[in-house]
C-alpha positions in Angstrom: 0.0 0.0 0.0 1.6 3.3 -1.3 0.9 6.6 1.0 -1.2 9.1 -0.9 0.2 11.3 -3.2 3.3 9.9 -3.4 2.3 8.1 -6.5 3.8 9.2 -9.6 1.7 11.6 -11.3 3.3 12.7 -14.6 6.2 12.2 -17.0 9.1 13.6 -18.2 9.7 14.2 -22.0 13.0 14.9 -23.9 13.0 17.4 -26.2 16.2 18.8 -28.7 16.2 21.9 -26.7 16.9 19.7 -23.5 19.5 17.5 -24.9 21.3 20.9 -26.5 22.1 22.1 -22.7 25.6 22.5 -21.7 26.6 22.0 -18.5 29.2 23.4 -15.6 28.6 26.7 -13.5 30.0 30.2 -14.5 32.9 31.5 -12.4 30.4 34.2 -10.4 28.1 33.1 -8.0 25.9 34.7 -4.8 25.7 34.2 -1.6 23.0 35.1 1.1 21.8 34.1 4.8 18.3 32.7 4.8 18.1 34.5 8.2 18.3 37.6 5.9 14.9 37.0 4.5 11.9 38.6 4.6 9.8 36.4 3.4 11.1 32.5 3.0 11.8 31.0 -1.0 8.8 29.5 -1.9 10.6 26.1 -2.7 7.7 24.5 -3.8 6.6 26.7 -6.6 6.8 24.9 -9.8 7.4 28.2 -12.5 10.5 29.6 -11.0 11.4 32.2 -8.4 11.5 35.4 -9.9 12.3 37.2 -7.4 13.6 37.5 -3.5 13.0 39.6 -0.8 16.0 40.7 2.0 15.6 42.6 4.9 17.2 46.3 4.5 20.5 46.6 3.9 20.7 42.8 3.3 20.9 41.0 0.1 23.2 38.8 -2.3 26.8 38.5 -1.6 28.9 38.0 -4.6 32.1 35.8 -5.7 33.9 35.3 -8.3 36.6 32.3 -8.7 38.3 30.9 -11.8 36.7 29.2 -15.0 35.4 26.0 -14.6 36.3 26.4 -10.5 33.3 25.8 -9.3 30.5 22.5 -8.7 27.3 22.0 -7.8 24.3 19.3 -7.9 22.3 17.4 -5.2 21.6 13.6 -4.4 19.4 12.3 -2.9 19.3 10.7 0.8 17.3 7.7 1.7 16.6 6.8 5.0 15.8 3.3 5.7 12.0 4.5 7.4 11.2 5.4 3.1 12.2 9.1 3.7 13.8 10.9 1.7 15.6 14.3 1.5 17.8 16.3 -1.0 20.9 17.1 -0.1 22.4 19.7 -2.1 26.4 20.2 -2.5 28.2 23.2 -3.6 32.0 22.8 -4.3 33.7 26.4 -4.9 37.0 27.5 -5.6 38.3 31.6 -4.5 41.8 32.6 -4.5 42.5 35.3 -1.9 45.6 37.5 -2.5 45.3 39.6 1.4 44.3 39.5 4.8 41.1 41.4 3.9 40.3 38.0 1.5 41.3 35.4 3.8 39.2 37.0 6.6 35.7 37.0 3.4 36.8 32.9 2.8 36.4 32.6 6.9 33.3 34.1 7.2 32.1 32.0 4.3 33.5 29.1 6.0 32.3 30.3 9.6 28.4 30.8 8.1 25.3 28.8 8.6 22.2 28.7 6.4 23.4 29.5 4.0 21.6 29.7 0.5 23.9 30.0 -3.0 23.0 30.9 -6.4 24.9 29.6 -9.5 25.0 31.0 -13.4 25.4 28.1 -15.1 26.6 27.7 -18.5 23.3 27.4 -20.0 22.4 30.9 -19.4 19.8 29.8 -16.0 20.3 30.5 -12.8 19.7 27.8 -10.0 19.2 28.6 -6.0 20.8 25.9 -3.5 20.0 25.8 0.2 16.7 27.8 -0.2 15.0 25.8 2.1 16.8 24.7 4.8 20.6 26.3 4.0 23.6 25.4 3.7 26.6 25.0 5.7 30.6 24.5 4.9 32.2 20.6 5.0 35.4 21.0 4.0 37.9 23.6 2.9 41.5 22.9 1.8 44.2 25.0 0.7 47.7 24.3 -0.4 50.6 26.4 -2.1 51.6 23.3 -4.2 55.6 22.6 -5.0 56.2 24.7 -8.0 55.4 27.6 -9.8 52.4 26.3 -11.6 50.7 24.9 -8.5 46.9 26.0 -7.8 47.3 28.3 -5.1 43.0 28.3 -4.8 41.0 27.7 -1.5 38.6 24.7 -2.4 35.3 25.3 -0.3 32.7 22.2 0.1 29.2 23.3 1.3 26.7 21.2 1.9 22.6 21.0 2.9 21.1 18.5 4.3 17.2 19.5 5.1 16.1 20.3 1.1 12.6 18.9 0.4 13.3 19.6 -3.3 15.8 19.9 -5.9 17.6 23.4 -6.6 14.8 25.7 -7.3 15.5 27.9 -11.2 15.4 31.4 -10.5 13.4 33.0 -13.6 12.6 36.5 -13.9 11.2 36.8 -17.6 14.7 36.1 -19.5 18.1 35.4 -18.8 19.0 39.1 -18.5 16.3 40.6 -16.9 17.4 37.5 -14.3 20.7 38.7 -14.5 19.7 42.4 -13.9 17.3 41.7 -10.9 20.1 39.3 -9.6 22.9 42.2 -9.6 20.3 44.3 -8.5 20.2 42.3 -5.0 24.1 43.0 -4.4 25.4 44.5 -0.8 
C-alpha cells in the first residue's frame, strides 16, 4: 500500500532543446543568509522564483573564482523509514591574494544557512540551500611545490534538510534575471 500522493503523477519528456544544454557553473556566483529573508523561498513553486525579498541593507553577496572552478548538484538521501531528502552540494573555488580576503573565505566558512546561487553555463540560474541552508564541509588550501601549482581555496558546502531539488530562478529572460540578480548586491 503506497501513501497518498506519493504516487507518480506525470512524466518527463526529452526534447532537442533539452538534450542541447551545456553543462558546468560560471565562475560568479551569490551568496546570502536565509536569516536575511523577509519572506522565505517558496521552494515549492513549480514556475520559477522570480524574485527575492532581504531585509534592509541585506541581500546577495557575490564571488567570483576561476573558470570551470566551481560545482554544484544534489543527491538524494534515503533513510531506511522510506524518507527521503535532498541534499544539495556546492564545491567552490576563490583565491584570496590579502588579509582582507582570507578574513571574506572565513566568514564563508564560519556561516550557517546558507543559500547560493549559481549562473550556469546554459544561461539559467539555479538557488541551493533555499529551504533549509547550507553549511561549509570541507575547505583545503595548499601552495603546491612549484610555480604552476593552484594556489586556490577549495570550499565544500553542503545542505542537508532540502525537500526539493535546486529551485531555477526566472525573472522573464536570462537578462532581466541577470539584472534583478545584480540588482540584490550589498
Amino acid at each position: 500500500m503506497s501513501a497518498t500522493g506519493c504516487l507518480v503523477n506525470s512524466g518527463l519528456t526529452i526534447s532537442c532543446g533539452k538534450l542541447g544544454q551545456t553543462g558546468g557553473v560560471k565562475p560568479r556566483f551569490w551568496v546570502f543568509n536565509l536569516d536575511d529573508l523577509t519572506t522565505q523561498i517558496d521552494v515549492a513553486s513549480k514556475v520559477g522564483i522570480a524574485a527575492i525579498t532581504f531585509n534592509t541593507y541585506k541581500g546577495l553577496h557575490k564571488y567570483v573564482g576561476p573558470t570551470e572552478g566551481h560545482q554544484a548538484g544534489w543527491e538524494l538521501v534515503a533513510s531506511e523509514g522510506g524518507n527521503n531528502a535532498i541534499r544539495h552540494n556546492a564545491i567552490v573555488k576563490l583565491i584570496e591574494a590579502s588579509n582582507a580576503d582570507n578574513d571574506i573565505i572565513k566568514r564563508l566558512l564560519s556561516g550557517s544557512a546558507m543559500g547560493f546561487i549559481f549562473e550556469l553555463n546554459n544561461k539559467k540560474f539555479r538557488i541551493y540551500g533555499a529551504q533549509s541552508g547550507m553549511i561549509r564541509n570541507a575547505g583545503v588550501q595548499n601552495q603546491g611545490i612549484n610555480n604552476a601549482a593552484d594556489v586556490s581555496s577549495l570550499l565544500t558546502f553542503q545542505g542537508n534538510g532540502e525537500e526539493h531539488l535546486p529551485l531555477y530562478f526566472v525573472d522573464t529572460d536570462f537578462n532581466t534575471s541577470l539584472t534583478t540578480l545584480i540588482g540584490y548586491e550589498v
